[in-house]
C-alpha positions as CSV (number, residue, x, y, z in Angstrom):
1,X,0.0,0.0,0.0
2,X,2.8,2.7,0.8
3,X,4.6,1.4,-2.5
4,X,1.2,2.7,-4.3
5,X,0.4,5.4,-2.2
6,X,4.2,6.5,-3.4
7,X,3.8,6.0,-6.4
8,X,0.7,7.6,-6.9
9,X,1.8,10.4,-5.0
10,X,5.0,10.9,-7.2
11,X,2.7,10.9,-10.4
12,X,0.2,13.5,-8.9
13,X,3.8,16.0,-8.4
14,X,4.7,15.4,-12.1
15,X,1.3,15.8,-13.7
16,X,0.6,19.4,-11.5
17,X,3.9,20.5,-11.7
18,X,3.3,20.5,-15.6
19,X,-0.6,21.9,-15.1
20,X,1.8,24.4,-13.2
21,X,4.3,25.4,-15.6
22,X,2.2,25.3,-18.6
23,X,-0.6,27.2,-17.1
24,X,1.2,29.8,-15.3
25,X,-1.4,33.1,-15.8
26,X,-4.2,31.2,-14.9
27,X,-2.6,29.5,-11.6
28,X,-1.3,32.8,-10.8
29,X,-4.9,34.5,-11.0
30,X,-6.4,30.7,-9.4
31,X,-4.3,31.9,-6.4
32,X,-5.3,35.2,-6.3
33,X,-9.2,34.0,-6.3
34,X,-8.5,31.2,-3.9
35,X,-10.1,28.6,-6.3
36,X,-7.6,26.5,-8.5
37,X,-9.5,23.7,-8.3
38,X,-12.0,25.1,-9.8
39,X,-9.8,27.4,-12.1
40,X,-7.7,24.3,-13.4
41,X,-10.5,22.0,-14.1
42,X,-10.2,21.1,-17.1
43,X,-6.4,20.7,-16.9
44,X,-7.2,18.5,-13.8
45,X,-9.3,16.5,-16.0
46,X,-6.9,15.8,-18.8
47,X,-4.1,15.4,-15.8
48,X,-6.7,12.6,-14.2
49,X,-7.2,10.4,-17.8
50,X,-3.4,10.2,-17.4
51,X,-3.6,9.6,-14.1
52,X,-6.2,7.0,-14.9
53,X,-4.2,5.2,-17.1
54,X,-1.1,4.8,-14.9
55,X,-1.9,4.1,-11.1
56,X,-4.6,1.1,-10.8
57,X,-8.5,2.3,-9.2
58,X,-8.0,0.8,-6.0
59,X,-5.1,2.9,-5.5
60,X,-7.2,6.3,-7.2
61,X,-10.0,5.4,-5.0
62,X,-8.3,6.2,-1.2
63,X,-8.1,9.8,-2.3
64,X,-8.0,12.6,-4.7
65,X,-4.2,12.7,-5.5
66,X,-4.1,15.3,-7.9
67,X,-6.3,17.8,-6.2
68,X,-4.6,17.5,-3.0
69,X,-1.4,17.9,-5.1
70,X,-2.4,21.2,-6.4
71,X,-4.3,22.4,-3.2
72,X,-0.5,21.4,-2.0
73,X,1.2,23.5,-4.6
74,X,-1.4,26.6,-4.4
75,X,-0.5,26.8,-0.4
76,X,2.6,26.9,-0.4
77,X,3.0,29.0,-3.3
78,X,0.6,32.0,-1.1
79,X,-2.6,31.1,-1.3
80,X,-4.6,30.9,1.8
């Protein structure tokens, strides 16, 4: 389970840090509004078909790995 959870968690890092660097107006302005979640949708979406395809359901299904990831990202990076 920790081998998944790992690996699942190392995937969600890679797949926002490239919503992140290919997005960087609208993450910046996410920020600002306090919503990227919301703001990155439909990046989220295409980030989670990948996502899909790589790390097995059982493993998807104990939590939302890319949203916390970007929640995550969005703190640390100012927003409250």
């Amino acid at each position: 389970v920790a081998t998944e959870n790992a690996r699942a968690e190392r995937l969600a890092r890679i797949i926002v840090s490239d919503i992140v660097l290919y997005n960087p107006e609208k993450f910046e302005a996410a920020l600002r509004d306090g919503n990227p979640l919301e703001a990155l949708d439909a990046e989220l979406d295409e980030g989670r078909a990948h996502f899909r395809e790589r790390i097995p359901e059982r493993v998807r299904e104990r939590r939302d790995f890319l949203g916390e990831e970007l929640l995550r990202v969005a703190r640390l990076r100012g927003m409250r």
